[in-house]
C-alpha positions in Angstrom: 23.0 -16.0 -1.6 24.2 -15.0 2.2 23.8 -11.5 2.7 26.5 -10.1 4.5 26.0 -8.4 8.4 27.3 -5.8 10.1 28.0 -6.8 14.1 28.0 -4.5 16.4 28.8 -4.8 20.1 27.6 -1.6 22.1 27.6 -0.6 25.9 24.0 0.8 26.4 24.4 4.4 27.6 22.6 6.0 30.8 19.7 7.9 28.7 18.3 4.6 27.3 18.3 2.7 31.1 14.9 1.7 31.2 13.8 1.1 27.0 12.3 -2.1 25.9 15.2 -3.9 23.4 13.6 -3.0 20.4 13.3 0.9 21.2 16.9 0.8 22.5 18.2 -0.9 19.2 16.2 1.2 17.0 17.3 4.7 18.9 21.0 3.5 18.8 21.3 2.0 15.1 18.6 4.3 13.5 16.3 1.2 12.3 12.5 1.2 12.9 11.1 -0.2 15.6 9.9 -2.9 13.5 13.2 -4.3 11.9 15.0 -4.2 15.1 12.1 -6.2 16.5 12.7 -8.5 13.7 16.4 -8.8 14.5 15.5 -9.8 17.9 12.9 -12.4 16.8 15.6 -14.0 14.2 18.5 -14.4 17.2 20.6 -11.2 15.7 20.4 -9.5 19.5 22.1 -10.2 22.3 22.4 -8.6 25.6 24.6 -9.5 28.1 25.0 -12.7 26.2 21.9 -13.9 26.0 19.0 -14.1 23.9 16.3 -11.3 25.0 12.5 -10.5 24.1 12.0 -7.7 22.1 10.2 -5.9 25.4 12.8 -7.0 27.9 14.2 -3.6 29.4 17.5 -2.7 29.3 19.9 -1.1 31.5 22.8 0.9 31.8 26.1 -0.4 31.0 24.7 -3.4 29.7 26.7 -5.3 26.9 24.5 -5.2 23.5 25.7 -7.3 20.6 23.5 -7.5 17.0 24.1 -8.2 13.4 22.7 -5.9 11.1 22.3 -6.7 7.3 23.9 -4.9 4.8 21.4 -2.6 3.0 19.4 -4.2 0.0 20.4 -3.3 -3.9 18.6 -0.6 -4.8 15.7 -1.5 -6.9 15.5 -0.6 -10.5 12.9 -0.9 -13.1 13.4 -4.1 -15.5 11.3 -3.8 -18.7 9.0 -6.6 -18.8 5.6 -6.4 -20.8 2.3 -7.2 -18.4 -0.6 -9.1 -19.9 -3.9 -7.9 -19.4 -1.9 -4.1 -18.9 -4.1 -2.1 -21.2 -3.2 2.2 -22.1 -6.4 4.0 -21.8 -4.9 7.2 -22.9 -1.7 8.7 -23.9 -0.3 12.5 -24.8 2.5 13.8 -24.2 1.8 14.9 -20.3 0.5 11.6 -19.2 -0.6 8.3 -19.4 -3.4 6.3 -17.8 -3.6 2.6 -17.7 -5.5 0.2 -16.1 -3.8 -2.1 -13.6 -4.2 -5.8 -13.4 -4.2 -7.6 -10.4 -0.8 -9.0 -9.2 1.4 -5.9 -10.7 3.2 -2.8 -8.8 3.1 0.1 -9.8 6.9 0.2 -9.5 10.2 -1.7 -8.3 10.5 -2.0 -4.9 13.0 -4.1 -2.4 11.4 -7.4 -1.9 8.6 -7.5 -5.1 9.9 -9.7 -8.3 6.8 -9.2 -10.2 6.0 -7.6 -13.1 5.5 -3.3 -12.4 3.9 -0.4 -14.3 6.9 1.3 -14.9 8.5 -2.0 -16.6 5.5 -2.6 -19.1 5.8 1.3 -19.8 9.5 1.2 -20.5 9.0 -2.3 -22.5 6.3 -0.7 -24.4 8.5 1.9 -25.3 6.8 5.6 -23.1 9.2 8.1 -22.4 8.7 8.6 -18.5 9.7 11.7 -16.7 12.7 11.3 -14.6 10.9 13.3 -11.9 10.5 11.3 -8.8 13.0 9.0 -6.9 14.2 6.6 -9.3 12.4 3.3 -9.0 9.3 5.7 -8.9 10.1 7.6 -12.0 6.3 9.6 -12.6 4.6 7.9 -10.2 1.8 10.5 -8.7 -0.6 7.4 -7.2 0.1 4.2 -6.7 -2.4 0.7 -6.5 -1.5 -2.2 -4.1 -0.5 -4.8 -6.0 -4.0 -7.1 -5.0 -6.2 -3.8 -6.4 -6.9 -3.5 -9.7 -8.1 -0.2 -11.9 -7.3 3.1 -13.1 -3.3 4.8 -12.6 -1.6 7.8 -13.6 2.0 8.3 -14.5 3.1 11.6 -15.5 5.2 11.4 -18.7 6.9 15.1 -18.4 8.6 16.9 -15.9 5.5 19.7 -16.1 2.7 17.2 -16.0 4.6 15.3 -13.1 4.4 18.5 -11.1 0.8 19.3 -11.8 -0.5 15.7 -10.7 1.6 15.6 -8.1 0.3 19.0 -7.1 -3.1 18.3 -7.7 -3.2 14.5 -5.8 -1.4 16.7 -2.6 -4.0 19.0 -2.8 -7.0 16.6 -2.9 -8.0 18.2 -6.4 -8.6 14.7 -7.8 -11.7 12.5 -7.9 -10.6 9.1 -7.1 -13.2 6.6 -7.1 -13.4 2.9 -5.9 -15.8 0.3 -5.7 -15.9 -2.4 -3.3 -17.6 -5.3 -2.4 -17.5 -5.8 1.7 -19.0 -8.4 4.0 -22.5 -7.1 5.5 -24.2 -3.9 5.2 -22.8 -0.5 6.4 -25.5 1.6 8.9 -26.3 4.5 7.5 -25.8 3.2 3.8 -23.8 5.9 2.8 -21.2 8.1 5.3 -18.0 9.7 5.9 -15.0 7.3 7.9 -12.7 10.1 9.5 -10.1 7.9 11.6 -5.8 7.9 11.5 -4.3 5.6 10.2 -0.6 3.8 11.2 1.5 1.1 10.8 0.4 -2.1 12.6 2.6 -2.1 15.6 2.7 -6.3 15.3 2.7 -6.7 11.3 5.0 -4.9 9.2 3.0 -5.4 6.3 -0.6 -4.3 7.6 -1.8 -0.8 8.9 -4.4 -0.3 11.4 -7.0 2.5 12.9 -5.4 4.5 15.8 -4.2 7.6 18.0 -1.4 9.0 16.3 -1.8 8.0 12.6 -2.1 10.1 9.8 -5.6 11.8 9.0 -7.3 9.4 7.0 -10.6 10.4 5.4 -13.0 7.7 3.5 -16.9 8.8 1.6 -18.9 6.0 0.5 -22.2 5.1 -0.8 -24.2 1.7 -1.0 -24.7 1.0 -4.7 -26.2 -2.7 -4.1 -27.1 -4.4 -1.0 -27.3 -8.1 -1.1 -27.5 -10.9 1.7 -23.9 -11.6 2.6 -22.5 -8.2 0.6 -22.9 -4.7 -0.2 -21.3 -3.6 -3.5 -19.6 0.6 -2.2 -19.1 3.1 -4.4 -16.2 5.2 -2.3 -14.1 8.5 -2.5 -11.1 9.0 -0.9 -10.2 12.5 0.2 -7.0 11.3 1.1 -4.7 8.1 -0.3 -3.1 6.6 2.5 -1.5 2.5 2.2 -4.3 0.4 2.2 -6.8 3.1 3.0 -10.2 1.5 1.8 -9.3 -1.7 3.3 -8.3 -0.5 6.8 -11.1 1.9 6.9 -13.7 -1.0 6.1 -12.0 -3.5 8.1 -11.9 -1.3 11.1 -15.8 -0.9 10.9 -16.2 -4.8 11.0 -16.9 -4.8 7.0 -13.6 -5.9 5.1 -13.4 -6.1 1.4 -14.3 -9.6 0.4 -11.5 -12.1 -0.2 -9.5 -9.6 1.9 -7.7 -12.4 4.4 -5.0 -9.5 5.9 -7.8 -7.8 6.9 -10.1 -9.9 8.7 -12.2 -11.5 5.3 -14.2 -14.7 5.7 -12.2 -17.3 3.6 -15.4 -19.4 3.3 -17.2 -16.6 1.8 -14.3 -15.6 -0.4 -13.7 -19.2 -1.7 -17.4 -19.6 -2.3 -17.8 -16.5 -4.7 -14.1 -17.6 -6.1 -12.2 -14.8 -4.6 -8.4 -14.6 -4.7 -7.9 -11.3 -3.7 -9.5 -8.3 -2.5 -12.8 -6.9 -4.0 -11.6 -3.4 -4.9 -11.0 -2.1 -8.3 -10.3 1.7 -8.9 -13.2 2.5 -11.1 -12.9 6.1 -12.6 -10.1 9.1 -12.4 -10.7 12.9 -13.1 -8.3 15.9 -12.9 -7.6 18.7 -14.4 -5.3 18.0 -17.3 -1.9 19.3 -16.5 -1.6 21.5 -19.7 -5.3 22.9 -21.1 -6.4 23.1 -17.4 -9.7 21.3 -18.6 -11.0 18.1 -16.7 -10.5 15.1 -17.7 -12.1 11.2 -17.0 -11.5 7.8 -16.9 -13.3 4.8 -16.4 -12.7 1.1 -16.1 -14.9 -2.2 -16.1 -14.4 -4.8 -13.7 -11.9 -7.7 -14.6 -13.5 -10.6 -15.1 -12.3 -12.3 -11.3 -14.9 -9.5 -10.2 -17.4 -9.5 -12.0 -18.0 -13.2 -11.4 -17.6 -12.7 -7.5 -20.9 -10.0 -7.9 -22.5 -12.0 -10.1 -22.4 -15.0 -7.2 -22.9 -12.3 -4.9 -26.6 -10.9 -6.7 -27.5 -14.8 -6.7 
């Protein structure tokens, strides 16, 4: 299927003489600085009528031409049971299940596979309609390559109070991790913002100007190539763990985006990261009392630590 484009032919006005293409397209069309970099590495730009780089400079007066694509469908939750889903507990504010590997916590533009929400509304929940609506309940969320322990809030009282309580840091969210190497000291506190890769649209990085990004761990096991993490996260930024750990020259094992040794992650019959999300507790949105969860590791991890101890 072709989607269809917008062109647009500009004249580049006197208070953007001077911008790199990408900044000039982004400030005129209101796109990020990343898809209109995209549109200029695809052959969608032209200025002057030729092909530029995305840091070429432009100037004033100059003639701009680029094809924009239509906006993508909104994407909408499509029932669709998950194997190896599994409801560790349900009432009537919430329910917690534990994630398998390869599944999204909901819909998004771009993902065809299988979500929380979809097994939920398969299964037959009634989720709140609080949230936008391919995020219906959604108060956390797991990367699609993590596996473990989510919450989605089944009423419109219990969304607010889990929301509430995950803005407010009032949640204990624990991971564990295997990463390449051993951390000095064995057990710290990684402060350190967090952005969008400036390069990779799909990746995040350590830097001036991100959002506050604050990582607790503790060495549980240290072995030759690995050290098995217990860690915290006082905030829940996109790809948190992983940056965090990748930035300190430790990434999760089997983590290829983020710098993981291949041989090492083929060798102990990694896919995927090693993270799992390992045990949940909150207050409970309606008796105020706290609550926990746990989960084992799937089997794809367990095998890798088992190797790992060896």
């Amino acid at each position: 299927m072709t989607l269809s484009t917008e062109r647009k032919v500009v004249h580049v006005p006197s208070g953007l003489a001077g911008e790199r293409v990408d900044a000039a397209l982004a400030r005129m069309f209101g796109l990020s600085r990343t898809k209109a970099a995209e549109l200029v590495a695809a052959g969608e730009v032209t200025l002057d009528g030729a092909a530029p780089a995305k840091s070429d400079r432009v100037s004033e007066g100059a003639f701009l031409e680029v094809s924009i694509p239509a906006p993508d469908a909104p994407a909408r939750v499509v029932p669709e049971t998950v194997e190896g889903l599994r409801i560790v507990f349900d009432d009537e504010a919430f329910v917690v299940i534990d994630k398998p590997v390869g599944v999204a916590a909901h819909p998004s533009v771009g993902w065809r596979g299988p979500t929380v929400l979809g097994h939920l509304a398969a299964a037959g929940f009634q989720i709140t309609t609080s949230g936008v609506p391919e995020r219906h309940g959604i108060v956390q969320r797991l990367d699609v390559g993590t596996s473990g322990l989510m919450v989605v809030a089944k009423s419109e009282h219990g969304y607010s109070r889990l929301k509430n309580a995950f803005r407010q840091r009032a949640v204990d969210k624990i991971y564990h991790a295997l990463v390449q190497g051993h951390l000095d000291p064995l057990r710290g506190t990684i402060d350190a913002p967090i952005y969008r890769h400036p390069k990779h649209a799909y990746k995040f990085a350590v830097g001036q100007g991100g959002r506050p990004s604050i990582t607790h761990y503790e060495t549980l096991e240290a072995h030759r190539f690995a050290s098995l993490l217990e860690i915290a996260l006082e905030t829940g930024r996109t790809h948190q763990i992983r940056v965090h750990m990748s930035a300190l020259h430790h990434p999760c094992l089997g983590d290829l985006t983020y710098g993981a040794d291949p041989a090492l992650a083929r060798r102990v019959g990694l896919s995927r990261q090693w993270l799992h999300a390992t045990r949940l507790r909150f207050e409970h949105p309606n008796s105020s009392t706290w609550v926990e969860f746990e989960s084992a590791y799937p089997d794809d991890l367990a095998h890798a630590l088992d190797v790992i101890r060896q």
